[in-house]
N, C-alpha and C positions, 0 to 999 in steps of 0.2 A: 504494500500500500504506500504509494508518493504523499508526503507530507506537502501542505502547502507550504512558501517558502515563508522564512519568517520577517516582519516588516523591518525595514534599516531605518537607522537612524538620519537627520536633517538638520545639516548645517547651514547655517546663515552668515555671511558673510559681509557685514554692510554699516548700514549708518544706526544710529540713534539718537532722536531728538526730543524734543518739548514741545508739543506744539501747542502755539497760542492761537487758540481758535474767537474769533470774530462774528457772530453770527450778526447779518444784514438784509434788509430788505431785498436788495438786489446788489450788484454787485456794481463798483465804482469806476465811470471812466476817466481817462487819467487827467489830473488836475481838479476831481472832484472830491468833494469831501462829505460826507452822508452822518447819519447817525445809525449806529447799531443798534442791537437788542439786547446783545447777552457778549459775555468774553470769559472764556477756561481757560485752563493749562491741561491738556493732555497729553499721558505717552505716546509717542509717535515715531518717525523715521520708518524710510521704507523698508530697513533691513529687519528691525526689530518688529515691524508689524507682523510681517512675515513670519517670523521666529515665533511669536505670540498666536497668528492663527492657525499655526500647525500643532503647536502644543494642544489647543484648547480643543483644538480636532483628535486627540489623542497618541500624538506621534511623539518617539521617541526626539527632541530637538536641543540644538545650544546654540550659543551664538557666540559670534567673535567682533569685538568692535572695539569702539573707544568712547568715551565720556570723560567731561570733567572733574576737575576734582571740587562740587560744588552742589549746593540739596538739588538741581536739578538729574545730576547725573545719578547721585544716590536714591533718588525716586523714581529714576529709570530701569537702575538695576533692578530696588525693590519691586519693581511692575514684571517684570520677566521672572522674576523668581517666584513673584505669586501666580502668573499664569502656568507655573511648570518647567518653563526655560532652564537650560543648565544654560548660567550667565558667567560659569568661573574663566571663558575665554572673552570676556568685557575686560580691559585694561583702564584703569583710572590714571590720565593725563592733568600731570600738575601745573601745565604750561599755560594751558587753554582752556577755553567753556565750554560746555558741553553746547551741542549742536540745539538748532531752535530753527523751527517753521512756523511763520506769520501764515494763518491760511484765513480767509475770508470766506464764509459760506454765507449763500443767501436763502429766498424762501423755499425755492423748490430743490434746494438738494446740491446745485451745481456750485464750485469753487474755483478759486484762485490761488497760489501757494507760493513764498516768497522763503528759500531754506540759507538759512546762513551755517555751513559747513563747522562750524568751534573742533572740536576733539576728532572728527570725523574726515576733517581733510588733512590730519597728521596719521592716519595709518601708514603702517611700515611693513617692511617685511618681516619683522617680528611680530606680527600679527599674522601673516602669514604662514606661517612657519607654525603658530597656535593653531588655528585653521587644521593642517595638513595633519600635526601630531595625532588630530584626534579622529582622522578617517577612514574607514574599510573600505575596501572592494565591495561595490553594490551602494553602497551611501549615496545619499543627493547633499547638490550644494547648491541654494540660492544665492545668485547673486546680484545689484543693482548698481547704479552709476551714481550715487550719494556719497560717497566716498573715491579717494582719487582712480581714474581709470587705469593709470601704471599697473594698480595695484591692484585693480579686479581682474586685469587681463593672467598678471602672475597667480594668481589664487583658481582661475581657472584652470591656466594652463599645468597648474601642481596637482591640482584636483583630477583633472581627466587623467594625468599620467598615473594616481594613487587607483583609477577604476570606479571613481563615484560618476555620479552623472550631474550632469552640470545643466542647471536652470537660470538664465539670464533675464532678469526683466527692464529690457535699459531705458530707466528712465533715472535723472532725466535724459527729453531726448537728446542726442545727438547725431553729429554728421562727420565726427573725423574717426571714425573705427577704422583700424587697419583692414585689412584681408585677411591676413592671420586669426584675427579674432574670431572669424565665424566660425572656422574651422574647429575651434577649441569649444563651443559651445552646442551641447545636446539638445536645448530647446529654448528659443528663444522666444519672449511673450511680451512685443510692443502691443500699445492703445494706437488708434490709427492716427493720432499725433505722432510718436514717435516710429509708425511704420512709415507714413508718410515722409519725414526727418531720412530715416536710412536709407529707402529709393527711390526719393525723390521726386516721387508719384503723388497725387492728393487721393490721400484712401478716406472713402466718406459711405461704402456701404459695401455689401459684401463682395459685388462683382472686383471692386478694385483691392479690397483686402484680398479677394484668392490671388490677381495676380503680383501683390507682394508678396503675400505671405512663398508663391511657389520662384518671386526672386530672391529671397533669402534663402532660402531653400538650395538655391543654385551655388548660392555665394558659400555654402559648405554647411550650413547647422543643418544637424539630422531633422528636426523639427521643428517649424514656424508656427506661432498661435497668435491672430492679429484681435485685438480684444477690441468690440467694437458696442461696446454698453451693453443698453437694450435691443440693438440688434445681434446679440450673441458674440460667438467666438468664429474663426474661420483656423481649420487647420491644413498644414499642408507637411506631408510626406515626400521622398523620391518620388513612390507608387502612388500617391492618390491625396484628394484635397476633399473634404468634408467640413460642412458648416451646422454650427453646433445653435439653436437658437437660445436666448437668452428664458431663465423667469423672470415673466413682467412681475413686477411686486409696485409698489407706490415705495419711491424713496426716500427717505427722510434727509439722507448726508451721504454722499456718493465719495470722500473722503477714503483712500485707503480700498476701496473697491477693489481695485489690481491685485492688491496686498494680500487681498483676502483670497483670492483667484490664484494667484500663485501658490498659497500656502496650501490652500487644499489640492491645486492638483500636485503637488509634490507628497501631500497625504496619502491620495491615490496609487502614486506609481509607488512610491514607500510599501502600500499596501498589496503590489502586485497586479492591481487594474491595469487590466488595456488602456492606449491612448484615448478610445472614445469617453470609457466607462468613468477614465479620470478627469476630463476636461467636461464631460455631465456633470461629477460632484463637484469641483471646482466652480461652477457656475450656480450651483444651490450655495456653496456656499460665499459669493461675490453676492447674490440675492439677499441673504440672509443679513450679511453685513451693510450693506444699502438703506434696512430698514431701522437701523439703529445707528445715533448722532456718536462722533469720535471715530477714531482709527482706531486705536488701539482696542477701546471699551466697544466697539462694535463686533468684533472678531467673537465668532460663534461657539459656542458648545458644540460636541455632535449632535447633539439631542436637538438644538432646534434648525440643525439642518436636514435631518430625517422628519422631522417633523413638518417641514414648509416643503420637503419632496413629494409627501402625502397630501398637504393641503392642495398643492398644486398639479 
């Protein structure tokens, strides 16, 4: 009798912030000045969100990052440690402050985000190196563009030579990735901002997502996923391009969304689902997270992502 295989653990590799949230009527054009409703401090960053939505999905997860050495960064650690996170690969920098995202949300959910890097754009390669220590053959590694690019490219490229598999979600976007870099990356998962950024194409609904997602594709990562809201996900293979649709839900704060998208399909393939079966829970749980305000504190339990599976 074949055992099923048993789930790997999921490493994060990225930023961690504060984010100060703004909540607004609508959102401000520039040189305008509005009045707000409400203003938080939430945990945030895209690496740690991450880190946090696959814990609280039940996966084995740590994380490696930086923070300051100041109650923002110790409130950050204490956030991952309460979500589950193994946060002993977080490094406290006495140089710097710990990283902070100005984000402005208005009524229906959409935002604006403004990240000042502090501790986050001092990773080194001894952070790296933390990272690597703690990986198996068969492990996933998320990783984002919140911290410097040098240094995601070497964490990948350490990563795929260790046999993990390598989850990129590059944001923010950019436009100067070498060619090298696809290469090194198993699955790559821009929003159609940042697909549109990489080929230079305006990806604004599925037709133009499938033909990025299958330019990437070209350009060497084994898998491309163009994250396009509510109108779902779009994947593409060597072999074949499939589009996944979105659950419509009504969203409160669409903040972290990716976040949560990324973390669950890395719960997925952790847990041995096929590509489709993973990028279906990955989008309940992207759903899930939409209907609750914050990044961090939106990121789901299993329980009500099996639960909004069934509702829906």
């Amino acid at each position: 009798m074949t055992s099923n295989p048993l789930p790997k653990t999921i490493h994060v590799f990225g930023s961690l912030n504060m984010d100060l949230v703004c909540r607004t009527p609508y959102l401000p054009q520039p040189g305008e000045t509005i009045l707000g409703t409400q203003f938080e401090t939430l945990p945030g960053g895209k690496g740690a969100n991450q880190a946090v939505a696959a814990a609280r999905l039940g996966a084995a997860t740590t994380m490696v990052g930086r923070v300051g050495a100041d109650d923002f960064g110790r409130q950050l650690i204490q956030g991952l440690q309460n979500a589950g996170v193994d946060a002993s690969g977080v490094a406290v920098d006495g140089e710097v402050s710990t990283g902070v995202a100005a984000i402005a949300v208005d009524s229906v959910g959409q935002n604006t985000i403004v990240v000042i890097p502090g501790a986050n754009g001092q990773i080194s390669d001894g952070d790296v190196d933390r990272l690597t220590a703690r990986l198996r053959p068969g492990d996933l590694v998320l990783l984002q563009f919140e911290v410097p690019l040098p240094l995601v490219m070497v964490a990948a490229k350490a990563a795929k030579t260790q046999g993990a598999t390598v989850i990129v979600d590059p944001a923010p976007a950019r436009t100067d990735l070498p060619p090298e870099f696809f290469r090194t990356v198993d699955i790559l998962t821009p929003n159609q901002v940042e697909a549109s950024q990489l080929t230079g194409m305006a990806v604004t609904d599925v037709a133009t997502a499938t033909e990025a997602a299958q330019q990437l594709v070209q350009r060497g990562v084994a898998i491309a996923i163009v994250k396009l809201g509510d109108q779902g996900v779009v994947v593409a293979e060597n072999h074949r391009t499939f589009h996944q649709p979105a659950l419509l839900v009504e969203a409160v704060d669409t903040v972290a969304a990716g976040d949560a998208f990324n973390g669950g399909l890395a719960v997925g393939l952790a847990e041995a689902m096929d590509i489709e079966e993973a990028v279906q829970f990955a989008n309940a749980v992207a759903a899930a997270a939409v209907m609750v305000p914050g990044a961090q504190p939106s990121m789901p339990e299993r329980s009500r992502v099996a639960a909004l599976r069934i509702a829906l």
